[in-house]
Structures are given as C-alpha cells and as structure tokens.
C-alpha positions as CSV (number, residue, x, y, z in Angstrom):
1,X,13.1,-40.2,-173.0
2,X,15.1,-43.1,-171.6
3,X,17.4,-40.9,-169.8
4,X,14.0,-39.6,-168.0
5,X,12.4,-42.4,-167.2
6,X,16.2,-43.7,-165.5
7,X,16.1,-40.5,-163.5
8,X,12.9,-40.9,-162.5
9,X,13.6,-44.5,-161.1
10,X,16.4,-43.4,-159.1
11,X,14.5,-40.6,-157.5
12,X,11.6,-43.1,-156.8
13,X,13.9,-45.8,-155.3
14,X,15.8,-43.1,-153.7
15,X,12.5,-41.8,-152.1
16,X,11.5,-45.2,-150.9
17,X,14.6,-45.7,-149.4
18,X,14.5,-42.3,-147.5
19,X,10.8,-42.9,-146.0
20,X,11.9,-46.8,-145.0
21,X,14.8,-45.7,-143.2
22,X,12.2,-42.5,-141.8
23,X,9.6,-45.3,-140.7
24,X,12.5,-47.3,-138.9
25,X,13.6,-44.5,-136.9
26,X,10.0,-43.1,-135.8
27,X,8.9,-46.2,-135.1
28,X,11.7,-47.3,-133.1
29,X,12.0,-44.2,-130.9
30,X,7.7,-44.1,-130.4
31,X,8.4,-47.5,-129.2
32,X,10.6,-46.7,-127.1
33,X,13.5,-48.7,-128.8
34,X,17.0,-47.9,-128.4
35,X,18.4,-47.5,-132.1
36,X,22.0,-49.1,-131.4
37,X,23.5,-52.2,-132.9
38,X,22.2,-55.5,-131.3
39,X,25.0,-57.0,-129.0
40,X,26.3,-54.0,-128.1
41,X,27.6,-52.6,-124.5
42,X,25.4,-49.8,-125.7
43,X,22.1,-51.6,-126.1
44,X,22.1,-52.7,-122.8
45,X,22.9,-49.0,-120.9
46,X,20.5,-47.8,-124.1
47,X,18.1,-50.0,-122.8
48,X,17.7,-49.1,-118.9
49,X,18.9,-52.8,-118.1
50,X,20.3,-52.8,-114.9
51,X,24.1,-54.2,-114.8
52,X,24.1,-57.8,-114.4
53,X,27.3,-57.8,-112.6
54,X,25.2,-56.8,-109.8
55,X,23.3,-59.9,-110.0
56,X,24.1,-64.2,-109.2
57,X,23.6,-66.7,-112.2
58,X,21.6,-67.4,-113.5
59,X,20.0,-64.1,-113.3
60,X,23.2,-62.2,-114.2
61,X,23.0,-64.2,-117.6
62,X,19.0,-63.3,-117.8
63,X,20.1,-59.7,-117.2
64,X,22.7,-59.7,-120.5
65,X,20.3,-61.8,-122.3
66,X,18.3,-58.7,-122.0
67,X,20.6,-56.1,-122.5
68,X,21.8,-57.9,-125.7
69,X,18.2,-58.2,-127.3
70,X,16.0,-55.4,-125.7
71,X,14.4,-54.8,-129.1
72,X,13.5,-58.2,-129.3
73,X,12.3,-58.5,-124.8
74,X,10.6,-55.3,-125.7
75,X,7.8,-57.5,-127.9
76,X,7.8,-60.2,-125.6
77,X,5.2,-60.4,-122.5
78,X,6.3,-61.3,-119.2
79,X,3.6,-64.1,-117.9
80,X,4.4,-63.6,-113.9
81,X,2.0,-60.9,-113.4
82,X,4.2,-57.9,-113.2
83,X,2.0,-56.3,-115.4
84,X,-0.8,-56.1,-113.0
85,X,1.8,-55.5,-109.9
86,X,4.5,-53.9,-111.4
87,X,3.1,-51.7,-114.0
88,X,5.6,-53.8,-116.6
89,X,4.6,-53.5,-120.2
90,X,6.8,-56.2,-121.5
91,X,10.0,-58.7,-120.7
92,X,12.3,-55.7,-121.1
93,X,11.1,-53.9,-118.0
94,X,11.3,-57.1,-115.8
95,X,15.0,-56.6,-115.7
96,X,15.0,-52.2,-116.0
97,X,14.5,-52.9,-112.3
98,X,15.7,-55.6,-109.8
99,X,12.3,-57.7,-110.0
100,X,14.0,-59.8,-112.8
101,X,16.9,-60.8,-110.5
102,X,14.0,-62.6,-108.4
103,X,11.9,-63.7,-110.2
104,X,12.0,-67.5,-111.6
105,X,9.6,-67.1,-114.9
106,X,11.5,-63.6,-115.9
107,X,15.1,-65.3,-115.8
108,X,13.3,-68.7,-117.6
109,X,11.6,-66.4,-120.2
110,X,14.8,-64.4,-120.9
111,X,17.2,-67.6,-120.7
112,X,14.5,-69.3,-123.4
113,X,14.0,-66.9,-125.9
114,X,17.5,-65.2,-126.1
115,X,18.3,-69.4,-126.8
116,X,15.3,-69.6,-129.5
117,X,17.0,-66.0,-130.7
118,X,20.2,-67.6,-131.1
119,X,18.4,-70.5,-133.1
120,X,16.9,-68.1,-135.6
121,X,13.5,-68.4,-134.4
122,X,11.9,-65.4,-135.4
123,X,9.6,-63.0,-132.9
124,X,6.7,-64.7,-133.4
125,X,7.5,-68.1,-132.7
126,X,9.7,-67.1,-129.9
127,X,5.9,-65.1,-128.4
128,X,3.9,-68.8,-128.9
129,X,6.5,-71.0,-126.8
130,X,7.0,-68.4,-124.0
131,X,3.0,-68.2,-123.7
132,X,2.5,-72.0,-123.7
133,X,5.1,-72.7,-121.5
134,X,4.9,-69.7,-118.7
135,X,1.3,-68.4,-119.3
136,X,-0.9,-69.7,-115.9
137,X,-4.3,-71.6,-116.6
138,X,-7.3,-69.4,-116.0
C-alpha cells in the first residue's frame, strides 16, 4: 500500500511539473515571447530589436537594454503615444523599429526600468514608476 501511494506521488508531481513547464511555453509563444535565456545575443535577434550598433548613446544602450529584457519591455507600456501613432503594443516595439532611437521617453523608459531590473524590482513595481514618471496629465 505504501509503495502505491509513493508511486502515485511521483506521477502526480511528475504531472504538475509536465503541465507547468506546458503553461510556460504556450503562454510565452501566445505572447509572443521569445523563449531564450535572458541576456542572451539570442534574446535580442529573438526579439526583433533592431541592432543597437546602429544607433548613438544613449539610445544604443536603450536598444540593448531592450534586447536583454524583451520579456520583461514586453509588459511594460510605452507612455509617448506610439500606441495611438504607431500601432505599438508595448516598450518592446518602440525599439523593433527605429522610433526608439528618437524618441526621448522610450530611451528614458528603457534606461529606467532595465536599472530598476537590475535592482530586483519586480514587474510590477517597475509598471507604477514608469507610469508616474512618463505618463502625460489628462
């Protein structure tokens, strides 16, 4: 009976295990989420991130900030407007295309939160400072 109930506990934790790391990968890939190891010269060509050799600092540092942490610029919102002009969806697409290399609140939104990533801070706290510092009155 013991030996049944142990088997049973494996295959149960075995199963959970299975449907987490499931979850994890539909979830990334319906999000659109590259599924390579953060940091990596991967990430960033996963990502659609545009080389940032191409670009001047600060930008160039606002366009590896980006490649580095597209999971984490793909949950953050981009408070210039580029959502109503540029059909942007989050941070992450501000610098998919060259309007990041222009654009003063995308570089000081990327500059800020891959700092507060860097600091531990998690996502959510990260969201709140980038909303009360770029979000415009109205």
């Amino acid at each position: 009976m013991k030996r049944r109930t142990e088997k049973r506990d494996i295959a149960v934790a075995t199963a959970l295990i299975f449907l987490a790391s499931l979850s994890f990968i539909v979830l990334g890939r319906y999000r659109g989420l590259p599924l390579v190891a953060a940091g990596s010269s991967a990430l960033a060509e996963a990502s659609g991130v545009l080389d940032p050799e191409s670009f001047s600092s600060p930008a160039r540092e606002a366009y590896r900030a980006a490649g580095n942490n597209a999971v984490l610029f793909a949950q953050l919102h981009c408070y210039c407007g580029c959502d109503h002009t540029n059909g942007h969806k989050n941070l992450l697409d501000c610098f998919r295309d060259h309007h990041g290399g222009s654009c003063q609140i995308c570089v000081g939104e990327a500059l800020d939160a891959q700092r507060m990533a860097s600091q531990g801070s998690p996502v959510d706290q990260i969201q709140q400072v980038l909303k009360a510092r770029y979000q415009h009155p109205g």
